[in-house]
C-alpha positions as CSV (number, residue, x, y, z in Angstrom):
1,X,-146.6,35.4,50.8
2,X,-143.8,33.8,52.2
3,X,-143.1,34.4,56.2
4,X,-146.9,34.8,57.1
5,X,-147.3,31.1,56.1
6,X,-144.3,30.3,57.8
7,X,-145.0,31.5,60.7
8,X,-148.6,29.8,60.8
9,X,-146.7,26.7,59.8
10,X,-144.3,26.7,62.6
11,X,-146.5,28.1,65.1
12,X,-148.5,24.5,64.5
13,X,-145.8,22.2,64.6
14,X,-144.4,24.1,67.6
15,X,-147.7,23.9,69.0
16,X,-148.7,20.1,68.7
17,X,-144.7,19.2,70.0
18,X,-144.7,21.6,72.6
19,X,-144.6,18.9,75.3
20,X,-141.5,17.4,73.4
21,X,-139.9,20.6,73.2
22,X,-140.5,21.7,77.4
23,X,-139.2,18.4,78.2
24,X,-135.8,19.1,76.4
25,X,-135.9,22.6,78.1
26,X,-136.9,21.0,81.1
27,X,-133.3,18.9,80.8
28,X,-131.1,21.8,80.2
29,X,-132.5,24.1,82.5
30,X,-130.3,22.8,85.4
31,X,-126.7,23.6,83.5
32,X,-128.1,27.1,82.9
33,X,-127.6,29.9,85.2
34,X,-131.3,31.2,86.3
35,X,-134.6,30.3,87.6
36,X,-136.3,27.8,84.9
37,X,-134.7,30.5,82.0
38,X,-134.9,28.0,79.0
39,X,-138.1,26.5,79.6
40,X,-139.5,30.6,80.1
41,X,-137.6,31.5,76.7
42,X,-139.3,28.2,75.0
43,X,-142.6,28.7,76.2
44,X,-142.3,32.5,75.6
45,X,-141.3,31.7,71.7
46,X,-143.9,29.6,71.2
47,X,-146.8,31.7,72.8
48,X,-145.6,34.8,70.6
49,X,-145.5,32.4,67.6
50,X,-148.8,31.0,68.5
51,X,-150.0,34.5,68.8
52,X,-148.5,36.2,65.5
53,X,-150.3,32.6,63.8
54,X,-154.1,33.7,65.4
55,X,-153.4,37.0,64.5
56,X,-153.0,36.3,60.9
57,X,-156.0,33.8,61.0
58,X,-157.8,36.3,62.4
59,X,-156.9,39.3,60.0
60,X,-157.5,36.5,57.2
61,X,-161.1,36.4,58.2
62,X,-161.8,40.5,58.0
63,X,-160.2,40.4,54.7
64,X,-162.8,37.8,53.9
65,X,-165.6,39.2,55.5
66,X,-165.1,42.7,54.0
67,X,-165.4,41.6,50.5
68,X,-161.7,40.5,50.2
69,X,-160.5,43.7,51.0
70,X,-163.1,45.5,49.3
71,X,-164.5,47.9,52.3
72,X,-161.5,47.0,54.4
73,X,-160.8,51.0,54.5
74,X,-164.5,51.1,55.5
75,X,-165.4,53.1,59.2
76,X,-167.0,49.4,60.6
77,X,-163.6,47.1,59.6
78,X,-161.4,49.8,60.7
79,X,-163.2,49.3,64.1
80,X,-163.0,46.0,63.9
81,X,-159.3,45.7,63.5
82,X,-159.1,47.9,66.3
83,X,-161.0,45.3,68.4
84,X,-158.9,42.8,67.2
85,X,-155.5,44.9,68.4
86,X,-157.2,45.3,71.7
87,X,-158.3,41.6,72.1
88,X,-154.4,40.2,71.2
89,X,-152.8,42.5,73.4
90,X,-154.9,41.8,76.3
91,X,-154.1,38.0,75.7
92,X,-150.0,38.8,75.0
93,X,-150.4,40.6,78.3
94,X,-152.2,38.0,80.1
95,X,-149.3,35.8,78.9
96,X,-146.6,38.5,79.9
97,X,-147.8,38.5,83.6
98,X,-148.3,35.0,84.2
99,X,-145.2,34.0,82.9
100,X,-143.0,36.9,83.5
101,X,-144.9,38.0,86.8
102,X,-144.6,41.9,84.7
103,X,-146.8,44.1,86.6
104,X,-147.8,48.1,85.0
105,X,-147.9,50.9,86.8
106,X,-149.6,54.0,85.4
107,X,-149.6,57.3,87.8
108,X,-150.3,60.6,86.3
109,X,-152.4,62.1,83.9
110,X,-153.8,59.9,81.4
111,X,-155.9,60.4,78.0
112,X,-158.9,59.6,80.0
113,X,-158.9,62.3,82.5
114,X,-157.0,65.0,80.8
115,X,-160.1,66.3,78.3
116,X,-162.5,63.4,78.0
117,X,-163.5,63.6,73.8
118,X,-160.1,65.5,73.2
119,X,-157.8,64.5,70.3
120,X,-154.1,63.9,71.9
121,X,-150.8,63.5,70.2
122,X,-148.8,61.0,73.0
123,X,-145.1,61.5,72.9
124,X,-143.3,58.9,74.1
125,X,-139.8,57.8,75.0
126,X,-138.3,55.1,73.0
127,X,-136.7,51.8,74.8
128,X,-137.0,49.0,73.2
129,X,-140.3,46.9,71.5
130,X,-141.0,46.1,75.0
131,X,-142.3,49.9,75.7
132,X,-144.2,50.4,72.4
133,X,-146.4,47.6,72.9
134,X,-146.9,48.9,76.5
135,X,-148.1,52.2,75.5
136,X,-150.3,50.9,72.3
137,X,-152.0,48.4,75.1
138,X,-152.8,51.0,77.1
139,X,-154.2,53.2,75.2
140,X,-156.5,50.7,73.1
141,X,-157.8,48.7,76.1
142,X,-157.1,50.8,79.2
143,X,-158.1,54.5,77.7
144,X,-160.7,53.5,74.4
145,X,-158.4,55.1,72.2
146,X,-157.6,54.7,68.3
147,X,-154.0,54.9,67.7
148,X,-152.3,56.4,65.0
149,X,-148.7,55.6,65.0
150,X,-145.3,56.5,63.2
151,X,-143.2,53.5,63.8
152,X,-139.6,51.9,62.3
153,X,-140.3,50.1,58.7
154,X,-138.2,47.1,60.4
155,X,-141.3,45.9,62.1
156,X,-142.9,45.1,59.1
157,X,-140.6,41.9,59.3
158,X,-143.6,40.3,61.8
159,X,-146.1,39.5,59.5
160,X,-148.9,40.2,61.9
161,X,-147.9,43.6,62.9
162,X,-147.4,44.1,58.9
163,X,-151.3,43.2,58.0
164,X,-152.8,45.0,61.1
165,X,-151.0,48.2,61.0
166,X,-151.3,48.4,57.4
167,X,-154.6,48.3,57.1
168,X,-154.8,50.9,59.7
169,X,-153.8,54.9,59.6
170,X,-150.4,53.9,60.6
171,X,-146.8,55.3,59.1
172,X,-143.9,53.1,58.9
173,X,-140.7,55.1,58.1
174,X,-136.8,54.0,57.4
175,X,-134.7,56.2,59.7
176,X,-131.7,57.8,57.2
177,X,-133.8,56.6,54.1
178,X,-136.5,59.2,54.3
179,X,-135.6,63.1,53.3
180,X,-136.7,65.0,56.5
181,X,-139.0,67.4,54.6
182,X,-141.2,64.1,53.1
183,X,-141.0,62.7,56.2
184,X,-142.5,65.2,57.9
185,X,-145.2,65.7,55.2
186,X,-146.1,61.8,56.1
187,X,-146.4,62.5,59.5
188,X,-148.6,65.9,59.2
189,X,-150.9,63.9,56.9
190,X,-151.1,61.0,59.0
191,X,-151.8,63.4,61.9
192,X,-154.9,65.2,59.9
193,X,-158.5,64.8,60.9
194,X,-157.7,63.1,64.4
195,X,-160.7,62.9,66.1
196,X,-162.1,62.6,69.5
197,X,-161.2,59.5,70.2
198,X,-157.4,59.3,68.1
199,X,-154.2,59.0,69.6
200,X,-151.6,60.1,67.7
201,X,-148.0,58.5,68.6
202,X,-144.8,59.6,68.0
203,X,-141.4,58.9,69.8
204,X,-139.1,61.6,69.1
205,X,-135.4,60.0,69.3
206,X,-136.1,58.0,66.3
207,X,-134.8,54.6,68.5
208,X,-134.2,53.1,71.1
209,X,-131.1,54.5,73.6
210,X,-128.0,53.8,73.4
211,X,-124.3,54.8,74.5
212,X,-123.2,55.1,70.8
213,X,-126.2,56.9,69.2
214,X,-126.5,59.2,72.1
215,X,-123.0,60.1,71.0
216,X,-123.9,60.5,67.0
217,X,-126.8,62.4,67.9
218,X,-124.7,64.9,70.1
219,X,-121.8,65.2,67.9
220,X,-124.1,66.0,65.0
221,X,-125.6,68.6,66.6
222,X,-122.5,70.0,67.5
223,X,-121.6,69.6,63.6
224,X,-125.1,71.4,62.8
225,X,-123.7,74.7,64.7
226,X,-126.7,73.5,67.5
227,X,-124.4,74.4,70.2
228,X,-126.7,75.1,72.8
229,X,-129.4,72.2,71.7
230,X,-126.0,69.7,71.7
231,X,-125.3,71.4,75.5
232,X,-128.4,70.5,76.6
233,X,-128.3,66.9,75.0
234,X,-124.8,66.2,76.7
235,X,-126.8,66.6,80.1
236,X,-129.5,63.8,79.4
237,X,-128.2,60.4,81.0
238,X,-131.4,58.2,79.5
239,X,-132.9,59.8,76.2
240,X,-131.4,60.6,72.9
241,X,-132.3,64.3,72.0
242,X,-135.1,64.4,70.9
243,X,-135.9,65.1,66.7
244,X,-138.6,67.9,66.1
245,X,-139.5,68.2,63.2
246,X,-142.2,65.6,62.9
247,X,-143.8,66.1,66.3
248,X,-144.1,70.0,65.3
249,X,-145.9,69.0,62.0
250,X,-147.9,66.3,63.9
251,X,-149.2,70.0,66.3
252,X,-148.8,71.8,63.3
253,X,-151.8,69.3,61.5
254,X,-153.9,68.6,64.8
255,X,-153.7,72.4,66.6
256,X,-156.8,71.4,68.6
257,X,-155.3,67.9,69.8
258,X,-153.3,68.1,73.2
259,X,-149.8,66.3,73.5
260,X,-149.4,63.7,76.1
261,X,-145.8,63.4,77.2
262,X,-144.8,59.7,78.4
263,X,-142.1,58.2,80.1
264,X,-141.4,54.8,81.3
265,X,-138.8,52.7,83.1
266,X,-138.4,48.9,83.9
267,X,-138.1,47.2,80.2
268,X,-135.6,49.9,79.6
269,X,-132.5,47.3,79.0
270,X,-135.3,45.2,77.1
271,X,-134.0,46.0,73.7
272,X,-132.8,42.2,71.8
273,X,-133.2,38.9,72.5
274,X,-130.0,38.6,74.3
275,X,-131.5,41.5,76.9
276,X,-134.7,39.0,77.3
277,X,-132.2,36.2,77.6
278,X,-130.3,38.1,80.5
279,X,-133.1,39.4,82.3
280,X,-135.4,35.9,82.8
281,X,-136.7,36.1,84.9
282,X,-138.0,38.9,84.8
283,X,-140.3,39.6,88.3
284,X,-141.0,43.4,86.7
285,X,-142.7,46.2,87.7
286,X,-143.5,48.6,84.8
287,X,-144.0,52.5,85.8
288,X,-145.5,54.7,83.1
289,X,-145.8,58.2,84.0
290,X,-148.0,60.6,82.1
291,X,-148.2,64.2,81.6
292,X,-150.7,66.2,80.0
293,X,-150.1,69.4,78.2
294,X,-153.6,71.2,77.0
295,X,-153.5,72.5,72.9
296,X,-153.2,76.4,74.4
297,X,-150.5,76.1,76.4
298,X,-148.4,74.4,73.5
299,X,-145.9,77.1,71.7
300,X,-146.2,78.5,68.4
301,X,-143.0,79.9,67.7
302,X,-140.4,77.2,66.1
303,X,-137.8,78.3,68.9
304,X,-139.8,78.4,71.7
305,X,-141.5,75.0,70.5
306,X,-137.7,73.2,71.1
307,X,-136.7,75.0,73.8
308,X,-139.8,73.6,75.5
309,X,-139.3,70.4,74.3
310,X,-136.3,70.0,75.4
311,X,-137.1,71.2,78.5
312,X,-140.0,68.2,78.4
313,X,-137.1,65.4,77.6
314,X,-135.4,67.0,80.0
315,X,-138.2,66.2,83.2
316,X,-138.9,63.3,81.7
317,X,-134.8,62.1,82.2
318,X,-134.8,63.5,85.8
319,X,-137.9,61.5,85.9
320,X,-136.4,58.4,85.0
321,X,-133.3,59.1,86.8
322,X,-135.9,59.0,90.5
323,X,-137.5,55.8,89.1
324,X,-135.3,53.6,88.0
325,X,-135.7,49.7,89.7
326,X,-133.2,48.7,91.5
327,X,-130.6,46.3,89.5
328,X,-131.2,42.8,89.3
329,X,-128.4,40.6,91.6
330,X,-126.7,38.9,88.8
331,X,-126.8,34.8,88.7
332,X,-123.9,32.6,89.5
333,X,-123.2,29.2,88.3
334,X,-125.8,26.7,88.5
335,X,-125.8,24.9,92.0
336,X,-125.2,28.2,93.9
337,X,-126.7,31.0,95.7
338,X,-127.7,34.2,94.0
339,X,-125.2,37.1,94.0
C-alpha cells in the first residue's frame, strides 16, 4: 500500500526527467574512475525502476481481469503470471546486455534434454540476486518451465517480486526465524504435485558466500559433533556447505522428479550495490553449467543422501575453481591508463 505506489510514482518522475538526470551524470562521469560508471548506474536505476513500475501495472491488470482476485489461484491466471515473468525478464535481460554487454553461457545438461515431460528439482548455488534471476530466466523462457521456488522473505521488500511470486506456488522463508522441522514441512508441501513441466528451486547454503559465514557454517558443524561433514566443508573454497534438510524433503515429496544440479560463475562478487558499483562496467560473460541426476539414481538412505551431496557441492566447487574469469584490471584515477 505504501512502496508499490512509490515506486510507480518515482519510476514516472524518473522517467519524464531522465534527460535532466543523464546530463548531470554525464558531468560527473569524468572525476569518476571508470568507463561512463555513473551514467550506467543512473540509467541502470532507472530501467529497473521503470521495470518494477510495468510490472506492478501489469499484475494490477490480472488482478482486475480475474475478478479482482477472485480466480487469481485459477490454472488460466496462474499461466498468465507465468507469461508475464517470462515477458519482464526477457526485457530486464535485453536491458542487461545492451547496457552491461552480459553475455550467458549455458553448457551441459539442461531441463530440456535430460527427460523431456520430467518433473526436476534444480539445485542451485547461491551468489548473489544476480544468479537467481539468471537461473529463473532460464528456465521460464529458455527451457518452458514453471518454477516453484523457496527464496529469502527479504525480497519481498520489491514490491513487484512481492505481488508476482505471491500469487504463484512460491515459499518465502526467514533464515534463523523458521524452526527447521516447519521449514522443511513448507518446502515438502510446496514441492507436492510437481508436474511435467515444474521446476522446483532450491539453493542449499541458505545465502549468498561469504568469508564470515563460510566460517559460522563450519564452526557449527564442528559444534554439532559433524566432524567429518565440517572436514569436508573446510575444503570448499566457493560454496557454504550446503543445508539438507529441505532439499531431502523437496526428493522426499517429488520421488519421480529428477534433481538438476547448477553452478555458475561471473556475477559471483555481484552481491550489493557497492559490488555493481565496482564492477561497471561490467563486459561479462556468464557460464551456467548443468548437471542432471535421473530420480533412480538419487539415494534413499539419509547418510548416503549427504554424503552424495556433498560430494555434488563438492564438483560443483572444483567446477568453479576451472571457470572462474579472469579478474578485472582495477581502474586508476581519472585521466590515466587502466592498470
Amino acid at each position: 500500500m505504501v512502496i508499490a505506489p512509490a515506486v510507480v510514482l518515482l519510476a514516472f518522475t524518473l522517467l519524464t526527467t531522465l534527460p535532466v538526470w543523464l546530463l548531470i551524470a554525464l558531468a560527473v562521469s569524468p572525476v569518476v574512475p571508470g568507463r561512463l560508471r555513473v551514467p550506467r548506474v543512473v540509467f541502470l536505476l532507472i530501467v529497473y525502476l521503470v521495470w518494477d513500475a510495468v510490472a506492478l501495472a501489469g499484475l494490477a491488470v490480472l488482478w482486475v481481469a480475474s475478478g479482482f482476485g477472485w480466480r487469481i489461484r485459477g490454472p488460466a491466471f496462474q499461466r498468465a503470471h507465468y507469461v508475464l515473468t517470462g515477458w519482464f525478464l526477457r526485457s530486464l535481460f535485453w536491458f542487461a546486455r545492451w547496457s552491461l554487454h552480459l553475455t550467458i553461457d549455458v553448457v551441459g545438461t539442461d531441463p530440456d534434454t535430460a527427460q523431456p515431460g520430467r518433473p526436476e528439482i534444480v539445485v542451485s548455488r547461491h551468489a548473489g540476486p544476480g544468479d537467481s534471476f539468471t537461473l529463473i530466466h532460464a528456465l521460464v523462457n529458455w527451457f518452458a518451465r514453471e518454477p516453484r521456488i523457496v527464496l529469502k522473505a527479504a525480497l519481498q521488500w520489491d514490491p513487484a517480486v512481492d505481488v508476482l511470486l505471491n500469487r504463484l506456488p512460491n515459499r518465502f522463508i526467514s533464515p534463523g526465524r523458521t524452526g527447521t522441522a516447519t521449514l522443511e514441512q513448507q518446502i515438502g508441501e510446496l514441492a507436492t504435485g510437481l508436474d511435467d513441466n515444474d521446476a522446483f528451486v532450491i539453493f542449499p547454503e541458505g545465502g549468498n558466500f561469504t568469508l564470515r559465514r563460510r566460517a559460522s557454517a563450519i564452526a557449527r558443524l564442528w559444534s554439532r559433533g559433524l566432524h567429518d561433514l565440517a572436514a569436508r566443508a573446510e575444503s570448499l573454497n566457493n560454496l557454504l556447505p550446503p543445508k539438507p534438510g529441505g532439499l531431502f524433503a523437496a526428493i522426499d515429496a517429488a520421488p519421480d522428479a529428477g534433481v538438476i544440479f547448477v553452478a555458475h560463475t561471473g556475477l559471483d562478487r555481484m552481491t550489493s550495490v557497492a559490488d555493481v558499483w565496482r564492477e561497471l562496467p561490467m563486459d561479462k560473460r556468464l557460464v551456467m553449467r548443468f548437471w542432471s541426476v535421473p530420480p533412480e539414481e538419487v539415494p534413499t538412505g539419509e547418510q548416503e543422501r549427504i554424503d552424495w551431496l556433498y560430494d555434488w557441492w563438492a564438483r560443483i566447487d572444483a567446477w568453479i575453481d576451472e571457470n572462474r574469469p579472469e579478474p578485472r584490471p582495477l581502474w586508476t584515477r581519472p585521466g590515466r591508463a587502466e592498470a
